[in-house]
Steps between C-alpha positions, in 0.01 A plus 500: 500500500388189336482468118154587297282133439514453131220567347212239427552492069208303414295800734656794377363364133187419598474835654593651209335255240141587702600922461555432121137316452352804715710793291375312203175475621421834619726691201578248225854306433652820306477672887746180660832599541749396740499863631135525563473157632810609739292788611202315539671248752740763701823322287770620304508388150820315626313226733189487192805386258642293766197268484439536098897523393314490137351846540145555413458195247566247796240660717273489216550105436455443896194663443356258212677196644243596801215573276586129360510314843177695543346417212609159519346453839128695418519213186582245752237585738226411205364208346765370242232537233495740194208727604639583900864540396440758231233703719778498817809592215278783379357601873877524605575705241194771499584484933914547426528728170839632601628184631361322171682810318814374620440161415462551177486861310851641707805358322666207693750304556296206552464246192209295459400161352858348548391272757779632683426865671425559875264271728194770488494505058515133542223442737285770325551347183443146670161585623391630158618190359273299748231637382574472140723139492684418123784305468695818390365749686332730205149446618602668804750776335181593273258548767750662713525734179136514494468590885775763481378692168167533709654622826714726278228649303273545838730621691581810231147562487499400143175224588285556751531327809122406506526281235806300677292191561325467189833512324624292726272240429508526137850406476440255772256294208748602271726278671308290582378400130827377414 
């Protein structure tokens, strides 16, 4: 009898990264557990902590570091002007609620404006910074905090999405004044 392949790692968490966003999705974060997302992928809780040794906090930062290389790319895919990269920022975040959830509203291990976290904050950040040049980077941490109060606020139902572009633009001139 020959010995059992070892298992692809970087699969098995992509597998189970993908089963979180759907849980998440269809149920909310509160319904991801390691035993439910073992159940919903035939696996024993074993192999789930196998690919996430840091338990359901791990999973939940591969989630957002996704959600940032995501992010980073619908930014990148846009004009690097102030207008197009706030409308994609705040179009990923009404299409991804859950994933943008995890990003930002789920605790995390992930720090931010170090200079120094993972690739996908850094790219996310850069492309925002495009967009919004300074010499220290405020002009770009401001709009970002702009950008994300309005996703926030949208995506609670808390302002009406109608109204998205018109606020949108406002702030845009905002910006734009200075």
């Amino acid at each position: 009898m020959s010995p059992r392949p070892a298992p692809d790692l970087d699969l098995r968490r992509d597998q189970i990264t993908r089963a979180a966003r759907m849980v998440a999705e269809r149920d909310g974060w509160e319904a991801v557990t390691m035993r439910r997302l073992g159940a919903e992928l035939g696996a024993t809780q074993p192999v789930i902590y196998s690919a996430f040794p840091g338990g359901r906090q791990a999973l939940i930062d591969a989630v957002a570091l996704g959600g940032f290389d995501a992010i980073a790319t619908a930014l990148e895919a846009v004009p690097a002007e102030p207008l197009p990269r706030m409308q994609a920022y705040l179009a990923f975040a009404a299409e991804q609620p859950h994933v943008y959830e995890a990003m930002f509203s789920m605790p995390s291990g992930l720090t931010f404006g170090t200079g120094t976290g993972p690739d996908p904050l850094q790219r996310a950040f850069a492309a925002i910074q495009a967009a919004f040049p300074g010499a220290d980077g405020t002009e770009a941490e401001v709009a970002w905090a702009t950008v994300h109060g309005l996703a926030t606020l949208e995506i609670s139902g808390r302002l009406p999405a109608a109204r998205s572009r018109v606020r949108l633009e406002h702030a845009y001139r905002a910006f734009a004044e200075n």
